[in-house]
N, C-alpha and C positions, 0 to 999 in steps of 0.2 A: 360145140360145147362152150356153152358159158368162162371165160377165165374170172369175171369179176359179174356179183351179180347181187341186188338188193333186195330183198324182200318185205314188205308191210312196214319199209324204216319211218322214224318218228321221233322227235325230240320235242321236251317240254321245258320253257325254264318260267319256272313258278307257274302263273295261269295262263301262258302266251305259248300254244302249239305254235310251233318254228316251223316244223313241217310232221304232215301227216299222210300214213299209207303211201310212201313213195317207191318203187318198183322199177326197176331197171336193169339193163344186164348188157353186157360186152362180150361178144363174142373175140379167139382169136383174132390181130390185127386189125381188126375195124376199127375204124378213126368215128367218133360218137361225140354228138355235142351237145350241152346241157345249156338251153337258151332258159330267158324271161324279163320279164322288167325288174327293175332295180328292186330288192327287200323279196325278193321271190322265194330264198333259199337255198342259191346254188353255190357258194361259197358254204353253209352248212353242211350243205352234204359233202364236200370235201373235208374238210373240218371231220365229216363223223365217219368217212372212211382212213383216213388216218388218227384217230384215238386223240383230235384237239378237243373234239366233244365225242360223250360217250351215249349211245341212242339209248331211250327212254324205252324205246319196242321197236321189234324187227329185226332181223339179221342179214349181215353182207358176211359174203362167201368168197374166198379167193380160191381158184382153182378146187371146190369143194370144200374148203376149209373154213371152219369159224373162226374171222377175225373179233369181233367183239369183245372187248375185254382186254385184248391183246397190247402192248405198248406201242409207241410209235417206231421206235428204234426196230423193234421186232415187227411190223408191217413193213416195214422200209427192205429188210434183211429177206421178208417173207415173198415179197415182189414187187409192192407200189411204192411208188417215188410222184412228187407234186415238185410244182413251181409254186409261186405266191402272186399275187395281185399287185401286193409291191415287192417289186426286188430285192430278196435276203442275201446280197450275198458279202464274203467278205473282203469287203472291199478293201482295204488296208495290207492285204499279200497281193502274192501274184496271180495270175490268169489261172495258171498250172495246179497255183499249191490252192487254187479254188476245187478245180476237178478232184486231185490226189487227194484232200481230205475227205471226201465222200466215200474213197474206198479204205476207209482207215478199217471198218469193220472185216475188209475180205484179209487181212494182214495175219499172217499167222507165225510170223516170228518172235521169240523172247527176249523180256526186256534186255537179260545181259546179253543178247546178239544183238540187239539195236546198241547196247551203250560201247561195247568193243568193236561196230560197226563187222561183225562175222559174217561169212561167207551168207549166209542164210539170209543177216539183214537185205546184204548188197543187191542177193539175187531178186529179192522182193521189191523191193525199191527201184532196181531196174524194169522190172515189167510192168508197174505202177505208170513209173514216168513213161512206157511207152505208148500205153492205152491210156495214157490221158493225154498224151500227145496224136494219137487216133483220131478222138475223139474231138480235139479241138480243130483235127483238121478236118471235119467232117463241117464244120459253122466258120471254115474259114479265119480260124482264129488262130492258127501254132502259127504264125510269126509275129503275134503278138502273148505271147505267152511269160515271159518276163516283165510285163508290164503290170504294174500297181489296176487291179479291179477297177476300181476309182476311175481310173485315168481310161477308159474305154467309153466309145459313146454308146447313146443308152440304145442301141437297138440292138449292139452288141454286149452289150449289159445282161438284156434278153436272151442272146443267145449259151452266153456263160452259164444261167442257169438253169438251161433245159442240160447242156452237155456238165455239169454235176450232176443235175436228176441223171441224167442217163448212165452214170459211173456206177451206181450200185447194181446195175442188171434189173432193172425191173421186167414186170411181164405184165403192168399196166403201169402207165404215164398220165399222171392228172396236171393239164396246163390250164391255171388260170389266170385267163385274157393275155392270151402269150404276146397276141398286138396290140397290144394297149397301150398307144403313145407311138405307135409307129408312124411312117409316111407312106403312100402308094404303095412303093418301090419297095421299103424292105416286109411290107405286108406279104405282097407276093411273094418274096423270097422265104418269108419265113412258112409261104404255104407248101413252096416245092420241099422246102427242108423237113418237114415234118411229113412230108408222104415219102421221104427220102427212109426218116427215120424208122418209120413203120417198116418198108420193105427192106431195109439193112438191117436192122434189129427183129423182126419179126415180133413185133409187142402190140399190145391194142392201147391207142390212145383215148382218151374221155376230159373233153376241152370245155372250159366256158368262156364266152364270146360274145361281146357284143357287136361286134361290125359282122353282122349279118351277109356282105359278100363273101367274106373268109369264112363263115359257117357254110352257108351255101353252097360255097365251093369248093370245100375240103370235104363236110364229113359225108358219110353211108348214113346215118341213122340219126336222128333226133328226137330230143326228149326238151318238155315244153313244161316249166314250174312256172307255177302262177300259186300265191298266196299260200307257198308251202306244200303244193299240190299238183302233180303232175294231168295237168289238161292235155297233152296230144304225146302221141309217138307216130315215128315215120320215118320215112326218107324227103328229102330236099321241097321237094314238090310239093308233097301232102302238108307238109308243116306249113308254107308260102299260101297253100290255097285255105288252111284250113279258118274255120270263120271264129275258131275261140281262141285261135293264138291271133287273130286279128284284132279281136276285140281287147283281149287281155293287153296287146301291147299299145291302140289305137283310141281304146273305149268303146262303148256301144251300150245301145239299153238292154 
């Protein structure tokens, strides 16, 4: 079964289709990657599966459910979670109170038990800080957890933002260009971490990428936009052999 899945999506702004007829779907767990050349589309369609843009035609479905229309806070709460292309995060707290904010939504204690710090607050706040401290030790990061954002280097910059995404429980994961800026070494690492993620978490991820080893060699599935237009789907092989994503990314007559 489908957990996240698109249907005929398409967005317009003014006379310029962005994309048109794009179709796609994630099963449980599959790690699925959204390739193409630069201006293709694939930052839109993230954008229109979380409510930055709102599609023109078509419908995306989270576990059978119609998102469209829906806010972002309430897609977020409903099960997807995104990284960004560039780093949002806030940099100016700590590592920790990076994580811990993401789950401000799961908090169900009252303000006057937060302001007289009541039993309810404390007990909340303790299971908070422990699953965000889980969490960072999963990216190798809780002995740096009282450190200023800021002050972390950027591959671990990278990593603080996927383990936020991953604070609200998602049950799909949109990384875009999680390596972007990396070197060999944490490229790799960030591939084992992310098939880490998948099978500790059980969630389907859906990646855009340009260093095509890391696509290659991380997802199951690929999906190939060109001009707002999905030209190929496949696995690893078919998409490398296939002679329109050769061309779309290479040229040809």
């Amino acid at each position: 079964m489908a957990v996240l899945e698109a249907k005929n999506l398409g967005i317009a702004f003014g006379g310029l289709r962005a994309l048109q007829d794009v179709q796609f779907s994630i099963g449980e767990k599959e790690i699925i990657g959204l390739i193409g050349p630069n201006g293709a589309g694939k930052t839109t369609v993230f954008n229109l599966l979380t409510d930055v843009y709102v599609p023109t035609e078509g419908t995306i479905t989270l576990e059978n459910q119609n998102i469209v229309g829906k806010k972002t806070y309430q897609i977020t709460q409903g099960g997807i979670s995104r990284t960004f292309q560039n780093i949002r995060l806030f940099k100016d707290i700590s590592v920790i109170d990076n994580v811990k904010i993401a789950m401000n939504f799961q908090m169900k204690y009252s303000v006057l038990s937060g302001i007289f710090r009541l039993p309810a607050y404390r007990r909340e706040e303790a299971q908070v800080a422990k699953r965000a401290h889980e969490l960072l030790q999963v990216f190798n990061l809780d002995e740096k957890s009282e450190d200023l954002a800021k002050n972390l280097p950027y591959g671990q910059q990278r990593k603080l933002e996927i383990a936020r995404a991953l604070a609200t429980n998602p049950k799909v994961l949109l990384l875009d260009e999680p390596a972007a800026g990396m070197n060999p070494t944490e490229t790799k690492e960030l591939m084992e971490t992310i098939r880490l993620i998948r099978d500790r978490f059980g969630i389907a991820i859906l990646l855009i990428e340009h260093d095509m080893n890391f696509v290659m060699g991380i997802c199951e599935r690929i999906y190939v936009l060109d001009y707002g237009k999905v030209i190929a789907e496949g696995n690893p092989e078919e998409i490398r052999n296939n002679p329109r994503v050769i061309t779309a990314y290479l040229g040809g007559e």
